[in-house]
Backbone as JSON Lines, residues from 0, in Angstrom:
{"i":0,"aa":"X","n":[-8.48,7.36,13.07],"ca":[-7.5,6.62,12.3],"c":[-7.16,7.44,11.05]}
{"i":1,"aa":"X","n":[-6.01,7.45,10.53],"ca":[-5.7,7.84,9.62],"c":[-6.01,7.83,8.08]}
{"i":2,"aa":"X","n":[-6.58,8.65,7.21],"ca":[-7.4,8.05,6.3],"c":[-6.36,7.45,5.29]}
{"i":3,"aa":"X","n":[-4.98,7.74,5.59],"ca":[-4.47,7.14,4.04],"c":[-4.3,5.7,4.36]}
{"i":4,"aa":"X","n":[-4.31,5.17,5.66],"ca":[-4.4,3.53,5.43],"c":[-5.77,3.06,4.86]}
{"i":5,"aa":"X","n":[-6.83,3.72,4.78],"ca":[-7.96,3.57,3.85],"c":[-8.2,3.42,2.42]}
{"i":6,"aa":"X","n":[-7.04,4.07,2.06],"ca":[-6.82,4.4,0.5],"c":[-6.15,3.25,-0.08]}
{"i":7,"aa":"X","n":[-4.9,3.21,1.18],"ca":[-3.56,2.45,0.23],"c":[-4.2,0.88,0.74]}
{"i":8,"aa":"X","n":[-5.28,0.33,1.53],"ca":[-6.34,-0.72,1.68],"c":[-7.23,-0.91,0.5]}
{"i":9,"aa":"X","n":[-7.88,0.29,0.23],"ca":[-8.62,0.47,-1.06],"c":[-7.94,-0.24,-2.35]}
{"i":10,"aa":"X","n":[-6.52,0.46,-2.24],"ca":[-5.82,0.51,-3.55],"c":[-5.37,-0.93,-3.34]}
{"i":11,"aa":"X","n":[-4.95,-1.53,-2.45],"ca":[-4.69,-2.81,-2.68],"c":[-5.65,-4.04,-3.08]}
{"i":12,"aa":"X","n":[-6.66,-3.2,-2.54],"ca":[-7.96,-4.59,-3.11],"c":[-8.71,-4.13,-4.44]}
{"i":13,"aa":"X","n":[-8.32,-3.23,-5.13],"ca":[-8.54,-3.28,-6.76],"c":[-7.02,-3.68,-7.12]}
{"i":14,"aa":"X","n":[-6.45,-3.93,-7.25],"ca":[-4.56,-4.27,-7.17],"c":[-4.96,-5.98,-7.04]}
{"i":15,"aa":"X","n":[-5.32,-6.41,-6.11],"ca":[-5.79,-7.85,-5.94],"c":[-6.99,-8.14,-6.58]}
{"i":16,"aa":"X","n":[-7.77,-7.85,-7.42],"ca":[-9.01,-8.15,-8.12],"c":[-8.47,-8.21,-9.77]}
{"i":17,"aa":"X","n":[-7.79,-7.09,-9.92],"ca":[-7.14,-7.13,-11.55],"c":[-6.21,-8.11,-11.23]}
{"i":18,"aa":"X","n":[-5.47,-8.61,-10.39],"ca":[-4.79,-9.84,-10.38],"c":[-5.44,-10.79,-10.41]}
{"i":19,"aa":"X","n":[-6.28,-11.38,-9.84],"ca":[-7.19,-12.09,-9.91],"c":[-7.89,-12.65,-11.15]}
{"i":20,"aa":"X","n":[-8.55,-11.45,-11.81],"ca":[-9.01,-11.52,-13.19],"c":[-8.06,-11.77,-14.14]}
{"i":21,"aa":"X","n":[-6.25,-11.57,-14.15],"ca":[-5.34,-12.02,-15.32],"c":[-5.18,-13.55,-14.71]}
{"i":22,"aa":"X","n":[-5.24,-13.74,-13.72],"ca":[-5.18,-15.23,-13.39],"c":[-6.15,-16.5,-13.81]}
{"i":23,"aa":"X","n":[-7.63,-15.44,-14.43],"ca":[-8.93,-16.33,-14.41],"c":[-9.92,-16.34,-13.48]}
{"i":24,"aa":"X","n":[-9.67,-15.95,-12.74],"ca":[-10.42,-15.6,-11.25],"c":[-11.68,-14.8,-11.01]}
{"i":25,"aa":"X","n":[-12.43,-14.94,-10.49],"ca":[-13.99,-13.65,-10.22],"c":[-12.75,-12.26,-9.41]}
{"i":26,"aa":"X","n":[-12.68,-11.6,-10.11],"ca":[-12.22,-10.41,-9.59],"c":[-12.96,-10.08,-9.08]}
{"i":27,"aa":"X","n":[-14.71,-9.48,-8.77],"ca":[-15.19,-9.36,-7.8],"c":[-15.02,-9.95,-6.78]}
{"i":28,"aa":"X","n":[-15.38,-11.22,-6.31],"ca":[-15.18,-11.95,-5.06],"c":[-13.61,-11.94,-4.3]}
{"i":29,"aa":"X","n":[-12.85,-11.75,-5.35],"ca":[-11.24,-11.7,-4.58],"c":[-11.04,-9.69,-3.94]}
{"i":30,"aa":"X","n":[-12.26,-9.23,-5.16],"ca":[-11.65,-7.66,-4.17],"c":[-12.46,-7.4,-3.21]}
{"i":31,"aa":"X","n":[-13.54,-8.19,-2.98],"ca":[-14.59,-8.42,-1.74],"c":[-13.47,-9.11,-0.51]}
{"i":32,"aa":"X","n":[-13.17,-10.32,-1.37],"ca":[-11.84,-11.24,0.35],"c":[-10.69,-10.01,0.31]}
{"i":33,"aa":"X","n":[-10.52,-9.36,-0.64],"ca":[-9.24,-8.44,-0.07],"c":[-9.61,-7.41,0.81]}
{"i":34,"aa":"X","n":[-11.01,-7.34,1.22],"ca":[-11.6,-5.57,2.37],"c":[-10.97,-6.2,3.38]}
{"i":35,"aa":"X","n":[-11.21,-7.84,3.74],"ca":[-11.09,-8.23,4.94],"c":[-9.83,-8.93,4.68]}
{"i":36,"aa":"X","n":[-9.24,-9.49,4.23],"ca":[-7.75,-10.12,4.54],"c":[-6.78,-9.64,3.55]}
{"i":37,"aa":"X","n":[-6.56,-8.3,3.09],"ca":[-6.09,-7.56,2.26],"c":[-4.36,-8.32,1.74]}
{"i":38,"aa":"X","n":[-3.53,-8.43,2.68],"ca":[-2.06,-8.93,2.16],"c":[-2.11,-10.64,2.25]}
{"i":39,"aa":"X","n":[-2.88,-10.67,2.8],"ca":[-3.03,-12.39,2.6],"c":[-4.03,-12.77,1.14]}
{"i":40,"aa":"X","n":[-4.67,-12.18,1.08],"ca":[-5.32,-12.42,-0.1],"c":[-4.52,-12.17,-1.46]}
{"i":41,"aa":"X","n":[-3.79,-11.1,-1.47],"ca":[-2.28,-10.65,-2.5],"c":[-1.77,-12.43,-2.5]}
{"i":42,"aa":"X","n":[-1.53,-12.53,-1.46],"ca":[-0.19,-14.08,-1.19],"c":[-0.72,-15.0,-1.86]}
{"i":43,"aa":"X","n":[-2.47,-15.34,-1.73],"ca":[-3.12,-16.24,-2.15],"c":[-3.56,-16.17,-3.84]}
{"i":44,"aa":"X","n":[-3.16,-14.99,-4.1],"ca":[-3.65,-14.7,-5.74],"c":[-2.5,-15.22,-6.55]}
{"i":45,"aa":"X","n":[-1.4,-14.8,-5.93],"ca":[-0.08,-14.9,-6.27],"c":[0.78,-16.07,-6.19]}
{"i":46,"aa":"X","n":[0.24,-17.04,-5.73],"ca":[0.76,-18.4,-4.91],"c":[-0.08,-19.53,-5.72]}
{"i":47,"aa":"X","n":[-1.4,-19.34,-5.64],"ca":[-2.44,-20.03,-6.54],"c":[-2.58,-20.04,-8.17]}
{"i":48,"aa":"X","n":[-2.57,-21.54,-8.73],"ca":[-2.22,-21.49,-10.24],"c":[-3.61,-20.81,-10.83]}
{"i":49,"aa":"X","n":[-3.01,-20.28,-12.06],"ca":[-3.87,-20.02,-12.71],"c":[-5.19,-21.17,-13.28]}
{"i":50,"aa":"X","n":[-6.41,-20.48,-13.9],"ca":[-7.37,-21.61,-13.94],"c":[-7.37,-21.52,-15.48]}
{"i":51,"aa":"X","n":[-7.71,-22.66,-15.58],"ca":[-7.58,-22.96,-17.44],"c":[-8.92,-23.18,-17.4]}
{"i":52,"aa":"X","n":[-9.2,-22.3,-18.91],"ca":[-10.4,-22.4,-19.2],"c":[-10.51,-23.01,-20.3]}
């Protein structure tokens, strides 16, 4: 397999974790759900309100 879909996978699940974290969110655990459901997890960061603290 090609390694740059590895990268631009990579790059999307730190991309979805710093989103995560401006939202309020465990940026760890969202760039952990982004290895395995990478553009759905984007939809779900992005779709889901922010959390008030």
């Amino acid at each position: 397999m090609n390694s740059s879909y590895f990268v631009g996978w990579g790059t999307l699940s730190l991309i979805n974790a710093g989103l995560a974290q401006c939202k309020g969110r465990n940026g760890l655990m969202w760039w952990f759900a982004s290895l395995f459901i990478g553009p759905i997890a984007t939809f779900l960061i992005v779709v889901l309100p922010p959390l008030n603290e």
